[in-house]
PQR file with spaces between the fields and no chain letter, atoms N, CA, C, O and H, PARSE charges and radii, in Angstrom:
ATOM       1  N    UNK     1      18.874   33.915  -75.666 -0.4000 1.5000
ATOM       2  CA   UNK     1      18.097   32.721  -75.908 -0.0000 2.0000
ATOM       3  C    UNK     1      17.791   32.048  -74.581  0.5500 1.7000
ATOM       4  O    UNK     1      18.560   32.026  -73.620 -0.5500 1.4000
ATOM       5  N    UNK     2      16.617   31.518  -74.633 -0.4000 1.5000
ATOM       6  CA   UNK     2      16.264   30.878  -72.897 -0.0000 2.0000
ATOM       7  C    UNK     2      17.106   29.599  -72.533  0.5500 1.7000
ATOM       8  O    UNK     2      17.512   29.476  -71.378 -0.5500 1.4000
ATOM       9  H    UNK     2      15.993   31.536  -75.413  0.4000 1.0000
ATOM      10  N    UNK     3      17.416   28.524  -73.604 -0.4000 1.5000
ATOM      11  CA   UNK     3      18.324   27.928  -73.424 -0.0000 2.0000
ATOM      12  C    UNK     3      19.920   27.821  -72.995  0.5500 1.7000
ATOM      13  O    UNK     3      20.574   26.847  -72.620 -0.5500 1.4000
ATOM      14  H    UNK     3      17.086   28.624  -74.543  0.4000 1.0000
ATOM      15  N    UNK     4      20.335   29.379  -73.224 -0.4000 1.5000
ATOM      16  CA   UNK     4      21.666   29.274  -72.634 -0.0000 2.0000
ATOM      17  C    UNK     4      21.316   30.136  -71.709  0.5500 1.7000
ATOM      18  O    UNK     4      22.292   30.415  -71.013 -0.5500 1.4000
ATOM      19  H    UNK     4      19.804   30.169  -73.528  0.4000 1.0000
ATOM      20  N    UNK     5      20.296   30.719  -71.368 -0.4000 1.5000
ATOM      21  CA   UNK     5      20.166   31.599  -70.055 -0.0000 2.0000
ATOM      22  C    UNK     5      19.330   30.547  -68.762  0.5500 1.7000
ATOM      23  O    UNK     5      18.704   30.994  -67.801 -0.5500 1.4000
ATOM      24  H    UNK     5      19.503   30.492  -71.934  0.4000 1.0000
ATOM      25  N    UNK     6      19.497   29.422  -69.013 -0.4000 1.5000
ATOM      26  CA   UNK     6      19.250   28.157  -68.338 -0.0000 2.0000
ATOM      27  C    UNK     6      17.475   27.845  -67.904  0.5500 1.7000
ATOM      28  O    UNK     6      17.180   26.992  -67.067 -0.5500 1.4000
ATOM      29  H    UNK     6      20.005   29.059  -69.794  0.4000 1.0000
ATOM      30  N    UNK     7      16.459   28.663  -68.607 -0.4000 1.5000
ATOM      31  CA   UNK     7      15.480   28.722  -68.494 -0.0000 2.0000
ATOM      32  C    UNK     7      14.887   27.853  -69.461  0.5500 1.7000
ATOM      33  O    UNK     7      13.731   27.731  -69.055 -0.5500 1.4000
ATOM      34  H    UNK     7      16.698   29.356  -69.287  0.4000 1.0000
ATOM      35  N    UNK     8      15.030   27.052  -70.701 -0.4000 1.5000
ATOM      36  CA   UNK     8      14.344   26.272  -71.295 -0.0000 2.0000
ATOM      37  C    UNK     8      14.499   24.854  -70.719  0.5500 1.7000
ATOM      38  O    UNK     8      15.524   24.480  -70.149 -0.5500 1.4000
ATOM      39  H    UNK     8      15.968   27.150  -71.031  0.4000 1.0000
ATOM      40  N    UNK     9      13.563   24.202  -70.883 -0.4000 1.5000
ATOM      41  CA   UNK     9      13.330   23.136  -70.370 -0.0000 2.0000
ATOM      42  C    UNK     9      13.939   21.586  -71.115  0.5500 1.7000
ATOM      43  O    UNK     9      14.544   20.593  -70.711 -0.5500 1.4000
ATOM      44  H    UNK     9      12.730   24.506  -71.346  0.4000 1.0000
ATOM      45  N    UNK    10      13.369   22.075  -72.427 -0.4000 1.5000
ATOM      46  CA   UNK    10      13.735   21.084  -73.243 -0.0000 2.0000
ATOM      47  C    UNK    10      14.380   21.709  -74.724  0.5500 1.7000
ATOM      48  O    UNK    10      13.955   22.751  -75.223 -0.5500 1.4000
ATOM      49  H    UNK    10      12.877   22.881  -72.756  0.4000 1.0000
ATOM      50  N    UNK    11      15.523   20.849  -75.351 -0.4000 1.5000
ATOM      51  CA   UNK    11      15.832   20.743  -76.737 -0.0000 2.0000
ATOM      52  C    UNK    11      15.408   20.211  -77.889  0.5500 1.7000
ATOM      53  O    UNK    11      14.890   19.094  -77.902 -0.5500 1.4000
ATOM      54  H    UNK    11      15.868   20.003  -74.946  0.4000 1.0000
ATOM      55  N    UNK    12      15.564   20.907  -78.945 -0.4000 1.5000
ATOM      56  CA   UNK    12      15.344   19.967  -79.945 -0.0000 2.0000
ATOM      57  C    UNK    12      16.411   20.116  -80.840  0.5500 1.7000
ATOM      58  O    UNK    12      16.822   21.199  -81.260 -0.5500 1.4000
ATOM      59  H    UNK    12      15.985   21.814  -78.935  0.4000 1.0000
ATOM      60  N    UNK    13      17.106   18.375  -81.289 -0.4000 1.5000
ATOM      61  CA   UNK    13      18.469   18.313  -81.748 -0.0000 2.0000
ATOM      62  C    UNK    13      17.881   17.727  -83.408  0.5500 1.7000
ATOM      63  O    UNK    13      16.672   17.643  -83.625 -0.5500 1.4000
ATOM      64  H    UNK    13      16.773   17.496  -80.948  0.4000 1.0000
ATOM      65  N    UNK    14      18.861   17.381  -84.412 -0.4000 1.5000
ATOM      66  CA   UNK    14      18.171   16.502  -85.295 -0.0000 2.0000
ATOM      67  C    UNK    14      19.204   15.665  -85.525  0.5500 1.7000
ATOM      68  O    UNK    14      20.306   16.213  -85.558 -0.5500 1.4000
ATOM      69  H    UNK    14      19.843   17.449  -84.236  0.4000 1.0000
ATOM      70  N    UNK    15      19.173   14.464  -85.699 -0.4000 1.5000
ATOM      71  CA   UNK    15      19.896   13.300  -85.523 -0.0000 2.0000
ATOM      72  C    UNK    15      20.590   13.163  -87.496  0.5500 1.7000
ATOM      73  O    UNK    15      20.122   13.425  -88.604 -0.5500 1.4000
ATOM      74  H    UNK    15      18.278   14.019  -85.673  0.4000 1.0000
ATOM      75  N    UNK    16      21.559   12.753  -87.095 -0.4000 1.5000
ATOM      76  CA   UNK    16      22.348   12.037  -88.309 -0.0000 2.0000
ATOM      77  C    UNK    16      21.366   11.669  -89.349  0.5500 1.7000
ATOM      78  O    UNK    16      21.819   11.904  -90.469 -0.5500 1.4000
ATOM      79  H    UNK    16      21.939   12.541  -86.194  0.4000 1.0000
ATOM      80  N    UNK    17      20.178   11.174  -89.359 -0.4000 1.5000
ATOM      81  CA   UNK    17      19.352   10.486  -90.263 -0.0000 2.0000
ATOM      82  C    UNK    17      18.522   11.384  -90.512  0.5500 1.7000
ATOM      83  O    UNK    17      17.769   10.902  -91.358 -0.5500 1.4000
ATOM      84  H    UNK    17      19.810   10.983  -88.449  0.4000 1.0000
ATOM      85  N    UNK    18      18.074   12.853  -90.173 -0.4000 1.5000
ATOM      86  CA   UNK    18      17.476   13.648  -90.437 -0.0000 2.0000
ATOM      87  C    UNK    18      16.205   13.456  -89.100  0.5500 1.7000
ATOM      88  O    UNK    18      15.292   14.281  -89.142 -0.5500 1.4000
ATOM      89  H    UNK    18      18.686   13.244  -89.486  0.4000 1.0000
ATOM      90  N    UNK    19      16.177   12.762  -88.353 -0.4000 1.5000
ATOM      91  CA   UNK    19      15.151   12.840  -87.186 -0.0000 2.0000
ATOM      92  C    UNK    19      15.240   13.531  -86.447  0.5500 1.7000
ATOM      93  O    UNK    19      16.423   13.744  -86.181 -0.5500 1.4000
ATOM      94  H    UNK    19      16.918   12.092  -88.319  0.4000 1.0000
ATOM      95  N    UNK    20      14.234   14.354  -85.603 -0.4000 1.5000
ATOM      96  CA   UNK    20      13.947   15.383  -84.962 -0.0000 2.0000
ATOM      97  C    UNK    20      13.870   14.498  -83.540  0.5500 1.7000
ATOM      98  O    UNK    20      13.054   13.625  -83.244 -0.5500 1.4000
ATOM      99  H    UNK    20      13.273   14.181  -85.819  0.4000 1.0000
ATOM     100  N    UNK    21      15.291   15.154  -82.556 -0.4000 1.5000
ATOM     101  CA   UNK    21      14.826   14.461  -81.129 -0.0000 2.0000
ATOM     102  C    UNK    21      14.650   15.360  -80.149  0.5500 1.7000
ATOM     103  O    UNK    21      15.350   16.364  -80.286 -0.5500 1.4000
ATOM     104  H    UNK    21      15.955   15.862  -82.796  0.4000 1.0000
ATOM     105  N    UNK    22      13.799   15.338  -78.998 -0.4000 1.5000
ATOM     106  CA   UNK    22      13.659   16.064  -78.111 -0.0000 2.0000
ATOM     107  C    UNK    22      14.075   15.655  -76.608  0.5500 1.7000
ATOM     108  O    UNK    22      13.643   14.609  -76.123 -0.5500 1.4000
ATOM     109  H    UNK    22      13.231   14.523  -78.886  0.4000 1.0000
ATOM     110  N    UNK    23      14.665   16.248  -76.109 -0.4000 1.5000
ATOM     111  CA   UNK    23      14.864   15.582  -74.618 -0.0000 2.0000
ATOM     112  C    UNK    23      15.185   16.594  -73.691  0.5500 1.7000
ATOM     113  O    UNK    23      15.374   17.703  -74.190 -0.5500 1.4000
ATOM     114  H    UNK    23      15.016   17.098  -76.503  0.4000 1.0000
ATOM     115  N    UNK    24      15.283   16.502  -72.583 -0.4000 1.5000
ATOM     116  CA   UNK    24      15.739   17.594  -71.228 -0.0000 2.0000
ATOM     117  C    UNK    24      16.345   18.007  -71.561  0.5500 1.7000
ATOM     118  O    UNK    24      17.089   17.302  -72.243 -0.5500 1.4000
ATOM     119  H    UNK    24      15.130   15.601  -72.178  0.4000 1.0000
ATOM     120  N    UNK    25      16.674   19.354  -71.489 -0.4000 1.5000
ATOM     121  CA   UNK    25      17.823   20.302  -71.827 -0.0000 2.0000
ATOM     122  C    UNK    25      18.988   20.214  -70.641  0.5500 1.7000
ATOM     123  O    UNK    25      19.976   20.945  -70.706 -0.5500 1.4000
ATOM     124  H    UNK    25      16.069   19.927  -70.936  0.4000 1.0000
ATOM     125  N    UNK    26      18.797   19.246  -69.528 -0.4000 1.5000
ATOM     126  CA   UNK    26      19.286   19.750  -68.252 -0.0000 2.0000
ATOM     127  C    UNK    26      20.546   18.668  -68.648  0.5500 1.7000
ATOM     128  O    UNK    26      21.670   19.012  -68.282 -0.5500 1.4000
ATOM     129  H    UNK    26      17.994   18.652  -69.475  0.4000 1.0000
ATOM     130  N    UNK    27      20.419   17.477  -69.321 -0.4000 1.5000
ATOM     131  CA   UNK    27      21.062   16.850  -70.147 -0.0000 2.0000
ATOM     132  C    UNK    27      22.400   17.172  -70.671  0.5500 1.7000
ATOM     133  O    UNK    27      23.400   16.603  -70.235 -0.5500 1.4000
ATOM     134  H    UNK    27      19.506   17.197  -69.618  0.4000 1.0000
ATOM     135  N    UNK    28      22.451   18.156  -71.685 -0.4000 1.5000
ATOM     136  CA   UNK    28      23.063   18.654  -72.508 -0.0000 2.0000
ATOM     137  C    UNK    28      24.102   19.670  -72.098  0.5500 1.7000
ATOM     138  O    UNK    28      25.159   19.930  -72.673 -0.5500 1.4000
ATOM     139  H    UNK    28      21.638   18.619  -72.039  0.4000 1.0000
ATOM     140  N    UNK    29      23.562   20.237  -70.907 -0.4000 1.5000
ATOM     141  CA   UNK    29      24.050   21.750  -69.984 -0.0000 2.0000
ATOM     142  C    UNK    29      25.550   22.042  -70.236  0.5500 1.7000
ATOM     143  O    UNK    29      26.232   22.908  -70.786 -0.5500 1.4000
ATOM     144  H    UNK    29      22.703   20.025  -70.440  0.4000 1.0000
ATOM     145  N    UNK    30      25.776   20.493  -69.328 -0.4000 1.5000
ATOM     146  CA   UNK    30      27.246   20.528  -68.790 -0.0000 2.0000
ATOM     147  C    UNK    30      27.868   20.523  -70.314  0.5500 1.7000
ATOM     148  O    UNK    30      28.964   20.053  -70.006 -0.5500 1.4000
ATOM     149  H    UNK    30      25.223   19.790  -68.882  0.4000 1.0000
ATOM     150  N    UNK    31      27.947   20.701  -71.666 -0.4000 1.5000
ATOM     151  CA   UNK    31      28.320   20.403  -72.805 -0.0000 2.0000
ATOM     152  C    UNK    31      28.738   22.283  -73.164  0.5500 1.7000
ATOM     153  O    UNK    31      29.602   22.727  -73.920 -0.5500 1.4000
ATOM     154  H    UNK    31      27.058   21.083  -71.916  0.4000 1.0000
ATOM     155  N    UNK    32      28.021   22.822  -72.533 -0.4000 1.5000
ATOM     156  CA   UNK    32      27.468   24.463  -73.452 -0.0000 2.0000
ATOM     157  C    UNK    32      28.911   25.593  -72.585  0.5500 1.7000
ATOM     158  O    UNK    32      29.345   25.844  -71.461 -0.5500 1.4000
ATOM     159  H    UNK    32      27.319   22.461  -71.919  0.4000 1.0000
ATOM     160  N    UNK    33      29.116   25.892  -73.798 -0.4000 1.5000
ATOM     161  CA   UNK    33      30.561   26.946  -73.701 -0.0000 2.0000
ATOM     162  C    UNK    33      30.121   28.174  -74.408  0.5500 1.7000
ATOM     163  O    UNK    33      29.217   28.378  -75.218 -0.5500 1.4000
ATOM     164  H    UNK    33      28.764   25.688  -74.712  0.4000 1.0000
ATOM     165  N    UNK    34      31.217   29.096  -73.749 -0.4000 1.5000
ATOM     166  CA   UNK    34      30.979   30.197  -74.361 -0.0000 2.0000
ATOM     167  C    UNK    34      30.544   30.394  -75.993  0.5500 1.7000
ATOM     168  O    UNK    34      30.124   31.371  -76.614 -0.5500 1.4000
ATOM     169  H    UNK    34      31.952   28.930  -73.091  0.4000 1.0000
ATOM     170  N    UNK    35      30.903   28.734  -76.461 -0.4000 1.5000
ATOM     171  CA   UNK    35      30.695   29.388  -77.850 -0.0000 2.0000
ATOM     172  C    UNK    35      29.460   28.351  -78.275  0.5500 1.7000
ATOM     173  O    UNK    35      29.191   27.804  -79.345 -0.5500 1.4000
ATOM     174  H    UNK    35      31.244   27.940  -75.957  0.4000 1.0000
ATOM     175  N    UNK    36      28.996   28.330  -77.308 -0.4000 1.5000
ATOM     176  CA   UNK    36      27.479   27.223  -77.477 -0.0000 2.0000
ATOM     177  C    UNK    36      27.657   25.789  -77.545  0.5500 1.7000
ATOM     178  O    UNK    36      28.809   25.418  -77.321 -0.5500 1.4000
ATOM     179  H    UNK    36      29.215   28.774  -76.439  0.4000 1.0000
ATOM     180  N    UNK    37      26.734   24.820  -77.818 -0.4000 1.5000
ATOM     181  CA   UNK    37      27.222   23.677  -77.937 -0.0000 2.0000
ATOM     182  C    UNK    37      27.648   23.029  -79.442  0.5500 1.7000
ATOM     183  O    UNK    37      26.897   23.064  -80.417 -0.5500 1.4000
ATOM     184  H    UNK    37      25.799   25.122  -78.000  0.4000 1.0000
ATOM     185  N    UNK    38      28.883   22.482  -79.440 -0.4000 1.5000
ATOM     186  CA   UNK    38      29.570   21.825  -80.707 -0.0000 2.0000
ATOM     187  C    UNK    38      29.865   20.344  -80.240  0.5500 1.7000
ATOM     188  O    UNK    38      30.040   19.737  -79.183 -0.5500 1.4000
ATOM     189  H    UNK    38      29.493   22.454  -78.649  0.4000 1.0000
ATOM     190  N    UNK    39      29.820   20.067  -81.723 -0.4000 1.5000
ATOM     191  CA   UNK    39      30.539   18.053  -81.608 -0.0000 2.0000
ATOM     192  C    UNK    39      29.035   17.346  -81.787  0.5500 1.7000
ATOM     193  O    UNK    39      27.880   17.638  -82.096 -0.5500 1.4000
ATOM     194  H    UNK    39      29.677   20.560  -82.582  0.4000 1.0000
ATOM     195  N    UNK    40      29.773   16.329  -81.420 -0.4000 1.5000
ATOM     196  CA   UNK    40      28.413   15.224  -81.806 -0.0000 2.0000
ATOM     197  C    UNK    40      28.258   14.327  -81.045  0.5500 1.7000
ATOM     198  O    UNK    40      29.256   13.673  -80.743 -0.5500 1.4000
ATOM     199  H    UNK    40      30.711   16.092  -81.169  0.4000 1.0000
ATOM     200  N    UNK    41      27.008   13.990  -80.488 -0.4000 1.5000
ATOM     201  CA   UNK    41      26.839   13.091  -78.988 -0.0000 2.0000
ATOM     202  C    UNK    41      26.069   12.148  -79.354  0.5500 1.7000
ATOM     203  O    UNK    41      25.272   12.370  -80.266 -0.5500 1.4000
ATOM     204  H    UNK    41      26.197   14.521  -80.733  0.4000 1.0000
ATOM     205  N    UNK    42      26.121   10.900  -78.743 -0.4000 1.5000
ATOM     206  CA   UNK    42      25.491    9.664  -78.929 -0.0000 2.0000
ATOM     207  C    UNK    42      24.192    9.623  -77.558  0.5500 1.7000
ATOM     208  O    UNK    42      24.510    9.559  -76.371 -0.5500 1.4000
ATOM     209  H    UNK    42      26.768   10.720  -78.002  0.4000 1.0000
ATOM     210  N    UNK    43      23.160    9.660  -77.910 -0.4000 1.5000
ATOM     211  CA   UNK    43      21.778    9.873  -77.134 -0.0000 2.0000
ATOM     212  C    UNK    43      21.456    8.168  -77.207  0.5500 1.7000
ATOM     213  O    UNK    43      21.371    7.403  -78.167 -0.5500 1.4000
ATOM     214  H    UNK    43      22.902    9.712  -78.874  0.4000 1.0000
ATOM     215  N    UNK    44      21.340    7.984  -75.915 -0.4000 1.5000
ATOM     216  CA   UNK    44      21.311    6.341  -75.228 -0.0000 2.0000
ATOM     217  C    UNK    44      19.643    6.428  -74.966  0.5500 1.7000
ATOM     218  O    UNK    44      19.147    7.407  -74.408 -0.5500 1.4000
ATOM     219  H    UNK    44      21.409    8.605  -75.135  0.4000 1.0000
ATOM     220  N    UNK    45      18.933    5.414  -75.383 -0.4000 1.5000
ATOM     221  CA   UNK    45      17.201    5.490  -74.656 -0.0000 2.0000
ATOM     222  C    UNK    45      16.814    4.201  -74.587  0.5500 1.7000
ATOM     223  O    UNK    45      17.203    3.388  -75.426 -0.5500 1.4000
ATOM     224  H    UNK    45      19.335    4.619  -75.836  0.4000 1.0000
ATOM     225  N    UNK    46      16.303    3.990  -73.950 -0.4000 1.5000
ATOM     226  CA   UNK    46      15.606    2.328  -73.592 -0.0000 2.0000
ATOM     227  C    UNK    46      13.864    2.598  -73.513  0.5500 1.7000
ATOM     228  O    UNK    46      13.056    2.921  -72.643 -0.5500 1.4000
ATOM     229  H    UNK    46      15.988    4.650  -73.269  0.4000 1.0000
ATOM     230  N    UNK    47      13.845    2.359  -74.535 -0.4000 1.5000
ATOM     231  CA   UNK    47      11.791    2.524  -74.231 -0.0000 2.0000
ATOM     232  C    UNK    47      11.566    4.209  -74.595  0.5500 1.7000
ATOM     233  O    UNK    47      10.747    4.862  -73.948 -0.5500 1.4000
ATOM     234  H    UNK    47      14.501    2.097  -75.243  0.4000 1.0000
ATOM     235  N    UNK    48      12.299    4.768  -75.585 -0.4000 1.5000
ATOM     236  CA   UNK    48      11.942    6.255  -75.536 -0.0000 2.0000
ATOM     237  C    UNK    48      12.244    6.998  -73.782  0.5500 1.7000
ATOM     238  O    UNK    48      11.827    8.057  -73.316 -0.5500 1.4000
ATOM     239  H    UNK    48      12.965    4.238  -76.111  0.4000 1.0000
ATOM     240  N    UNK    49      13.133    5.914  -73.150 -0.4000 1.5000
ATOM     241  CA   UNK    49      13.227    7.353  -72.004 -0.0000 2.0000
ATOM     242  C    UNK    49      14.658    7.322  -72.106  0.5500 1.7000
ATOM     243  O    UNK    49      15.233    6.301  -72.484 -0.5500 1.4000
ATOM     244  H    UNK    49      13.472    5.053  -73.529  0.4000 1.0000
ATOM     245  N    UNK    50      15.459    8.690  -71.702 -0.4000 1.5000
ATOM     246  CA   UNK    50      16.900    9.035  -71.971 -0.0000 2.0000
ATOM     247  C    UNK    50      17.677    8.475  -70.698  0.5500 1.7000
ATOM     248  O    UNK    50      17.438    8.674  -69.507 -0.5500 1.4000
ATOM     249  H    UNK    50      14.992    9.519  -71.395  0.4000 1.0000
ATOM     250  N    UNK    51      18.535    7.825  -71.215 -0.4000 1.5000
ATOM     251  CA   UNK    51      19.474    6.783  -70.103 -0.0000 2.0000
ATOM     252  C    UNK    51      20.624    7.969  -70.311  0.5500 1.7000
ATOM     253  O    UNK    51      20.744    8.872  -69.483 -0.5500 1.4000
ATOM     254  H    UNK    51      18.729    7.664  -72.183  0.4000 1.0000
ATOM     255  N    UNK    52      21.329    7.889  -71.318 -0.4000 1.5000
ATOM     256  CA   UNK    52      22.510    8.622  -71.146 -0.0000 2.0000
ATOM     257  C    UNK    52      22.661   10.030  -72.157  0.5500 1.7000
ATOM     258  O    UNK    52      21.738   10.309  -72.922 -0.5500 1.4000
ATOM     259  H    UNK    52      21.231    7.155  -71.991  0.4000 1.0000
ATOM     260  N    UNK    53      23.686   10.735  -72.098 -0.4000 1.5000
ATOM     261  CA   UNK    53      23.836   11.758  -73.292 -0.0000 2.0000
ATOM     262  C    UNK    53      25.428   11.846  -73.603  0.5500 1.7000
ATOM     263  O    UNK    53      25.882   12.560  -72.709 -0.5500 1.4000
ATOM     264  H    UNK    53      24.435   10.508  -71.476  0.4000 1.0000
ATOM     265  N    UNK    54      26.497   11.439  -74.478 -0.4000 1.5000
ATOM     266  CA   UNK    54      27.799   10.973  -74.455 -0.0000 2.0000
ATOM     267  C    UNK    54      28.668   11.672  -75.500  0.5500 1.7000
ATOM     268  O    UNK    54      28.901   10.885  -76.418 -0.5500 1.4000
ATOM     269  H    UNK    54      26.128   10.860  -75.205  0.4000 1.0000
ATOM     270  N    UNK    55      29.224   12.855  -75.689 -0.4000 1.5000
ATOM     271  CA   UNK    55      30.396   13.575  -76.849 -0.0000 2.0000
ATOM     272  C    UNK    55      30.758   12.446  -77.206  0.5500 1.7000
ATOM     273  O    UNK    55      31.049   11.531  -76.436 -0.5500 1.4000
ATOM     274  H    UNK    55      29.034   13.495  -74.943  0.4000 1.0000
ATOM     275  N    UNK    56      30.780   12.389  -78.855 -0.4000 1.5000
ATOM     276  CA   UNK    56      31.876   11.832  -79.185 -0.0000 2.0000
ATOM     277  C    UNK    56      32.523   12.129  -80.558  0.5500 1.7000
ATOM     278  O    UNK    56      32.120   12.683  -81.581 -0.5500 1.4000
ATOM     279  H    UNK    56      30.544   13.133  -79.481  0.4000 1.0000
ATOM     280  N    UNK    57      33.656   11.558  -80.190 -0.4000 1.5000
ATOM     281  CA   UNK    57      34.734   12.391  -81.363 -0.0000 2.0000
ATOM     282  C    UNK    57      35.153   11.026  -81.890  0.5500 1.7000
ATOM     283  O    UNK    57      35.604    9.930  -81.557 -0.5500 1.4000
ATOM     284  H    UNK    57      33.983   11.108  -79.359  0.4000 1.0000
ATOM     285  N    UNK    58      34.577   12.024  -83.286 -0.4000 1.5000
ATOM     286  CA   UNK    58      34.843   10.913  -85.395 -0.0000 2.0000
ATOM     287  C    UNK    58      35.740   11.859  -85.285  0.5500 1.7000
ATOM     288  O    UNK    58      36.547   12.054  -86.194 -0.5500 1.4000
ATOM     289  H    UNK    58      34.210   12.915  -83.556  0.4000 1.0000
């Protein structure tokens, strides 16, 4: 997949409420393990642009 072979640019995640979000994949990177990415992250935006990207554990 181009995403874990570090060539895609961008993701697309779908949020708790059923919304479709897209943002930098370069974001997310440091998250991705051998067994891909798991858990659930809180996506920070001010004006539709991405401030932060944050794991967090329910």
């Amino acid at each position: 997949m181009p995403y874990y072979q570090g060539k895609a640019l961008s993701i697309v995640v779908r949020a708790e409420c059923g919304l479709k979000v897209q943002f930098p994949a370069m974001h997310i990177r440091k998250y991705v393990t051998l067994a891909g990415v798991q858990g659930r992250f809180c996506l920070e935006t001010v004006n539709n642009k991405f401030i932060s990207l944050t794991k967090v554990n329910y």
